[in-house]
N, C-alpha and C positions, 0 to 999 in steps of 0.2 A: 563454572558458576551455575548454580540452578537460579531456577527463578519463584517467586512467590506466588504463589496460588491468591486468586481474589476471584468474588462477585462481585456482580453491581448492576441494580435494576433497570430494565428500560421502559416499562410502563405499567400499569396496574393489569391492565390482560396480557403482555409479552413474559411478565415478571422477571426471574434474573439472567443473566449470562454469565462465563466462567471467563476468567481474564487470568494469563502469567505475564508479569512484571520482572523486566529480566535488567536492574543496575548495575553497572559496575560500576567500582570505588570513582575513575576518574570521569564521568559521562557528566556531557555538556550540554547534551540534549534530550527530549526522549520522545521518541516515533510512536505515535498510535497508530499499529500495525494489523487493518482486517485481514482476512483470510480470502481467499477464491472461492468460487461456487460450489468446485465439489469436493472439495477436503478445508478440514478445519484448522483452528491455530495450531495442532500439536502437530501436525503433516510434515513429512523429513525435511521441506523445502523452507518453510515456515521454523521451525526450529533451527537448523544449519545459516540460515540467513540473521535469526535473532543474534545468534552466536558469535556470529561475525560481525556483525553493527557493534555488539558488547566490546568486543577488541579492539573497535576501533574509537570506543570514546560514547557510544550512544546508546542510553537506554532503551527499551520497547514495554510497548502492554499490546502484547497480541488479546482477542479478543472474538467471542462466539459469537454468531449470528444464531438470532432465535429458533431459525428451524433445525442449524446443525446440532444447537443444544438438545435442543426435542431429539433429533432424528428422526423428526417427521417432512417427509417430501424431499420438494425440492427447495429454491430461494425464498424465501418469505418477500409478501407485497413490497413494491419500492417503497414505499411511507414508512416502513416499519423498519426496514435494512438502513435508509437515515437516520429515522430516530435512533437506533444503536450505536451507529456512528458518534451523534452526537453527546448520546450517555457516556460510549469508549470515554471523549473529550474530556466530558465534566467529571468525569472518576479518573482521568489521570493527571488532571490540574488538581484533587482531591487529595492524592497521593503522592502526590511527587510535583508540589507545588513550585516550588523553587527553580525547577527547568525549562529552560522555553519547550514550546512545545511543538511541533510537527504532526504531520498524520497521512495517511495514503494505504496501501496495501496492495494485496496480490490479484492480478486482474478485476474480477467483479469486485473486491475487497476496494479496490483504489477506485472505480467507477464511483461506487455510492460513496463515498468520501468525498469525490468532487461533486456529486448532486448535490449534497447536504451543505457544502461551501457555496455553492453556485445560487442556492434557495436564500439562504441566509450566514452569515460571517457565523466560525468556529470561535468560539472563545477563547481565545490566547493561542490560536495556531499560527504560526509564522510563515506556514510553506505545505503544498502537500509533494507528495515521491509517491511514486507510480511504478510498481513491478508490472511490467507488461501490460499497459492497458489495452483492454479490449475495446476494438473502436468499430469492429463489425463481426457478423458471423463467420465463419467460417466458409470461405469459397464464395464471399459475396460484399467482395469491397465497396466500402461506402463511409462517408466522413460522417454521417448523419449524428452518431450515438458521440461524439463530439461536441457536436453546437453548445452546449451546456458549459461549456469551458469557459465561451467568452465572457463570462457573467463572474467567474472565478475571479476574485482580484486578490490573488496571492502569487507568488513564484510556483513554480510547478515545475516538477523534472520525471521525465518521463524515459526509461530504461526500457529498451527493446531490442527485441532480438530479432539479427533478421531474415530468420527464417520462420518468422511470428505466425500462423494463418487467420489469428484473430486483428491482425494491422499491417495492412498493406504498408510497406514500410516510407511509398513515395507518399501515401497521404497522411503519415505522422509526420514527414518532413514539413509538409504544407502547411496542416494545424498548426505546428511549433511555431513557422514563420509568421502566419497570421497572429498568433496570440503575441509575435513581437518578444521585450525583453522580457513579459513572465516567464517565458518557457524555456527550459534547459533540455536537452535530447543526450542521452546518451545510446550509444547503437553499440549493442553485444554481436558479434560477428560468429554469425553457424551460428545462434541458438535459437530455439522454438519458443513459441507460448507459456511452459514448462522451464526454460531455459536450460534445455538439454541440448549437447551438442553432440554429433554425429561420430563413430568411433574413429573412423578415417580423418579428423581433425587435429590439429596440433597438439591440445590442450583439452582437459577432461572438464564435468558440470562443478568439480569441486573450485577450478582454477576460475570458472565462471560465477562463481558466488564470490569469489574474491574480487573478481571487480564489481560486481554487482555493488558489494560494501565498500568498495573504496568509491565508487561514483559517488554514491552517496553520501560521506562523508567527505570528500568534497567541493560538492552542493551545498553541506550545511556551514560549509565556513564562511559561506558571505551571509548567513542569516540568522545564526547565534554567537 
């Protein structure tokens, strides 16, 4: 199935970003799906995952952040990486009204997605999902880039792998418990940040996208 090419504005100085809308005939839901820091919505990971949520029922609108559209730098300011978030929202309730709707993405993707929820409520989002959140830097665990959760008052599931270096994986157990019954944890075993798994392991990163999409989907059967 290919997907549909679209834009759609996020503010008079940011102007537009490129969005693919990927339906399938039977989809019951559809994921507002950002991208990670440093590769954008077409990235093999990002695509191969779209592909697979389709199979199993759920549409997606991956979508550009301002700077990768540019190609300028690095992440554009937090203010401006939610408000995109938030444009993602309102252009996929625009297009594809009729679906509930969902939203999260792939590490920094799913971060501003829960800032933007945590700031203020999503418009018709039901739930967000979390590829690999990132909850600290790299060699320097700390719950810190978290706290922002508690403010979230949606279900949240949160997909990690764990051999993550971006989340210690005992203090995403902790967050999850604290945030109580919003939080759903699923743990990908041997996979990294990337959710690639090590050759010497049972099972390859393709076998790991397949749960990756089946966690997911279902997650969304108790909330559409």
């Amino acid at each position: 199935m290919s997907a549909t090419e679209l834009r759609f504005a996020v503010g008079d100085e940011a102007g537009e970003v490129s969005a693919l809308l990927r339906r399938p005939a039977d989809a019951d839901c559809l994921l507002v799906l950002a991208h990670g820091a440093g590769a954008g919505m077409r990235q093999t990971f990002m695509e191969a995952l779209a592909a697979r949520l389709s199979e199993r029922g759920a549409a997606t609108l991956r979508y550009q952040f301002p700077y990768m559209e540019t190609g300028r730098g690095g992440p554009s300011p937090r203010a401006l990486l939610t408000a995109t978030v938030r444009a993602a929202v309102r252009q996929a309730a625009d297009v594809v009204g009729d679906l509930p709707l969902l939203a999260g993405g792939k590490s920094m993707g799913g971060r501003m997605t829960s800032l933007a929820a945590a700031a203020a409520p999503l418009p018709g989002v039901r739930g967000l999902a979390f590829f690999g959140f990132p909850l600290h830097a790299a060699g320097r665990p700390s719950a810190d880039r978290g706290q922002h959760l508690h403010d979230v008052a949606l279900p949240m599931l949160f997909l990690q792998g764990t051999r993550d270096r971006l989340a210690d994986l005992q203090l995403i157990e902790r967050l999850c418990d604290a945030l109580g019954h919003r939080a759903a944890l699923h743990i990908v075993e041997g996979a990294d940040h990337s959710f690639r798994v090590l050759k010497r392991s049972d099972r390859s990163d393709d076998e790991v996208l397949d749960e990756l999409a089946d966690g997911f989907a279902h997650w969304r059967t108790s909330l559409v």
